[in-house]
C-alpha positions as a printed NumPy array, in Angstrom:
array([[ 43.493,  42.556,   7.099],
       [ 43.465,  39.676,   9.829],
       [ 43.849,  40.646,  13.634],
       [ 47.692,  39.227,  12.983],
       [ 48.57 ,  40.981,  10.08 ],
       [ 47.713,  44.103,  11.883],
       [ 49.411,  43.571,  15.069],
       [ 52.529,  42.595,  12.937],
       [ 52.152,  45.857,  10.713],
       [ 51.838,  47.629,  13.658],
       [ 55.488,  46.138,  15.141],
       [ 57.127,  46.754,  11.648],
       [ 56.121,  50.113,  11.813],
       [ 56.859,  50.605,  15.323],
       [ 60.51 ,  49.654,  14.411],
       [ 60.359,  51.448,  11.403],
       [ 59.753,  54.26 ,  13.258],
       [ 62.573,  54.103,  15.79 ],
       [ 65.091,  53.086,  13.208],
       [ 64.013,  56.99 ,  11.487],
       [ 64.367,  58.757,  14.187],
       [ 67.532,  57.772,  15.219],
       [ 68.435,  58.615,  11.678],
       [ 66.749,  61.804,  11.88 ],
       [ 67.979,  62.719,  15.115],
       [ 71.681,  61.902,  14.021],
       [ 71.159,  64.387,  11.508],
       [ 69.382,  67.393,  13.16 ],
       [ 68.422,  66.89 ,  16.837],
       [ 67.1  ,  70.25 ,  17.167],
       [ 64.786,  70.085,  14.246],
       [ 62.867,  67.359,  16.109],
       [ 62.197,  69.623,  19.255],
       [ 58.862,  71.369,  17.463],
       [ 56.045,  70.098,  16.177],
       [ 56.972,  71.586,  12.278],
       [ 60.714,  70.004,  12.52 ],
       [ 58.929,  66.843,  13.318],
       [ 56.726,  66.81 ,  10.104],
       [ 59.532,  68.233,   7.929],
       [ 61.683,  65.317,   9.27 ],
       [ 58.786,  62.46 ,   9.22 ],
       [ 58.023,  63.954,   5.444],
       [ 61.967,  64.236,   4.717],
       [ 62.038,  60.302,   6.169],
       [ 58.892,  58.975,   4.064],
       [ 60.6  ,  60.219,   0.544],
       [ 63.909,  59.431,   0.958],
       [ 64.129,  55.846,   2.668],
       [ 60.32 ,  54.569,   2.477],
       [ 58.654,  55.336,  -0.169],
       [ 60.916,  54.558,  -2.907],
       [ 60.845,  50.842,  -1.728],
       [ 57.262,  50.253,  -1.442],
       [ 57.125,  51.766,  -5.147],
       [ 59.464,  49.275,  -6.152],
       [ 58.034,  46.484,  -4.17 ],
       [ 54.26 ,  47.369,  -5.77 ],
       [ 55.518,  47.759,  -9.402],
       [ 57.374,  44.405,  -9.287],
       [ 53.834,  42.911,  -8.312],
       [ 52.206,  44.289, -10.846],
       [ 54.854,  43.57 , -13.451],
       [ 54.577,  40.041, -12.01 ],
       [ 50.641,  40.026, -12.058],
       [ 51.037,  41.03 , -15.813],
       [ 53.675,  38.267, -16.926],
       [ 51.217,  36.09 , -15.061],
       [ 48.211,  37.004, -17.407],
       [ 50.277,  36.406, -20.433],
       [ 51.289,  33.273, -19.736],
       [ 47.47 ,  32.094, -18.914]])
């Protein structure tokens, strides 16, 4: 990874990260006032609004990386 990819993957995630918590905040404030409600809501963040679209993202690369090798 260049020095610019990861200063920009460090601002995505920055912003990632703010756009979360508002969303996590908005929908239990207290739960991020201990340490635990912060991993339960960081965990509860990752499955339901991150990780699903980097799985899709890396299995349309791969299905693309597969039509490519067909076609060669």
């Amino acid at each position: 990874m260049t020095p610019e990819e990861k200063g920009r993957l460090e601002a995505c995630t920055r912003e990632i990260a703010e756009i979360l918590y508002r969303n996590a905040e908005a929908k239990d404030a207290e739960q991020l006032k201990t340490l635990e409600g912060i991993e339960i809501a960081v965990r509860e963040q990752m499955l339901e609004n991150v990780s699903p679209k980097v799985g899709i993202f890396l299995s349309k690369k791969a299905v693309g990386q597969k039509q490519g090798k067909k076609e060669n």
